[in-house]
C-alpha positions in Angstrom: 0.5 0.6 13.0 1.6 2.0 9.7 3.7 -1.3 8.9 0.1 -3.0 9.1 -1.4 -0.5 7.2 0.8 -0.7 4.5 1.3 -4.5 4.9 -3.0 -5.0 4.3 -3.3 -1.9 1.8 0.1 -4.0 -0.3 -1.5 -7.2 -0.4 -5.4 -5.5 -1.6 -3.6 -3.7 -4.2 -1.0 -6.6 -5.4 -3.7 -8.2 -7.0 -6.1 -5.2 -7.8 -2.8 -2.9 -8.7 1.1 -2.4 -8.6 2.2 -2.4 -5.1 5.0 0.3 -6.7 1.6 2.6 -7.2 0.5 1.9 -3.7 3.4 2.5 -2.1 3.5 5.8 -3.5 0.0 6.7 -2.6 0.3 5.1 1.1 3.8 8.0 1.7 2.1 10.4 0.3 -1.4 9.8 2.7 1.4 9.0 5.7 
């Protein structure tokens, strides 16, 4: 489940915003 998560919230943010930002924010709410 997180794998999608983070897989959908990646792709939103790639064009929006760094997917290095993301991936902080998405460990940090996990």
């Amino acid at each position: 489940m997180m794998s999608d998560h983070r897989t959908a919230v990646r792709q939103h943010a790639s064009a929006d915003v760094a997917p290095e930002l993301f991936d902080q924010s998405t460990e940090d709410d996990a």
